[in-house]
C-alpha positions in Angstrom: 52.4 24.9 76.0 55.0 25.9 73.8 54.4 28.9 71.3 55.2 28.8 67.8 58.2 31.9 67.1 57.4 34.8 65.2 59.4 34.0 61.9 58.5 36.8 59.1 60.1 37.0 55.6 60.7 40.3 54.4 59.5 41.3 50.2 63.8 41.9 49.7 64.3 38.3 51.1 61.5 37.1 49.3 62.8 38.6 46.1 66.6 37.7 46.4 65.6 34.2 46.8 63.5 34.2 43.3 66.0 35.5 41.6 68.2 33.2 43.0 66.5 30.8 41.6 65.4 31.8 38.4 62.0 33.0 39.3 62.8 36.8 39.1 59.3 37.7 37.2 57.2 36.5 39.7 54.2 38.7 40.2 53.4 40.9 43.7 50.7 38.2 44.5 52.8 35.5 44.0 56.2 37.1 46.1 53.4 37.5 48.8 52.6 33.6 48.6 56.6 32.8 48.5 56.9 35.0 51.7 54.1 32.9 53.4 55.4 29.9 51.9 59.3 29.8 53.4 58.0 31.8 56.8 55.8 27.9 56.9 59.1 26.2 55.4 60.9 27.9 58.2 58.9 27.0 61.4 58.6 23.6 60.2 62.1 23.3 60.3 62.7 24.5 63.6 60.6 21.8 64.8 63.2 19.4 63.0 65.1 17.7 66.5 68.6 17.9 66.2 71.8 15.9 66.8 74.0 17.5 69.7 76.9 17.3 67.2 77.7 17.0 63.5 80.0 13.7 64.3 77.2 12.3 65.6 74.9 10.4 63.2 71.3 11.4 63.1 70.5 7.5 63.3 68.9 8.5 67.1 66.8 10.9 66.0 65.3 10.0 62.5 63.6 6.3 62.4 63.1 4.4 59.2 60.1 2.4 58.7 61.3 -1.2 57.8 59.1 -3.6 55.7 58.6 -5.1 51.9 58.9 -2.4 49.9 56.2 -1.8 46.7 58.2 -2.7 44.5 59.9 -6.4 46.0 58.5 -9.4 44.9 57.4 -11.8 47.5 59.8 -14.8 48.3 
């Protein structure tokens, strides 16, 4: 069984990337919840699979479910 890494986000990190964004008054409890938040953000995107190469397409790996969309009328 595969583990899951260890991913943490440090308060600096955590920080730097609210004021990056705009969000440079954000409370202690809420940088706490934005470390929690991109440490889950991270692992999920590790678990992303990845094309061998950036010339390849990522047709192979992503599928795209085909079918009337909501908003087509039927013929």
């Amino acid at each position: 069984m595969q583990t899951e890494p260890e991913i943490s986000v440090s308060i600096a990190e955590a920080e730097a990337f609210a004021r990056r964004f705009g969000l440079a008054r954000l409370s202690a409890p809420e940088i706490d919840r934005l470390r929690e938040a991109m440490a889950t953000i991270a692992r999920a995107g590790l678990a992303v699979p990845r094309v061998a190469s950036k010339f390849v397409a990522p047709a192979p790996v992503f599928s795209v479910a085909l079918g009337k969309r909501a908003n087509q009328k039927e013929s």
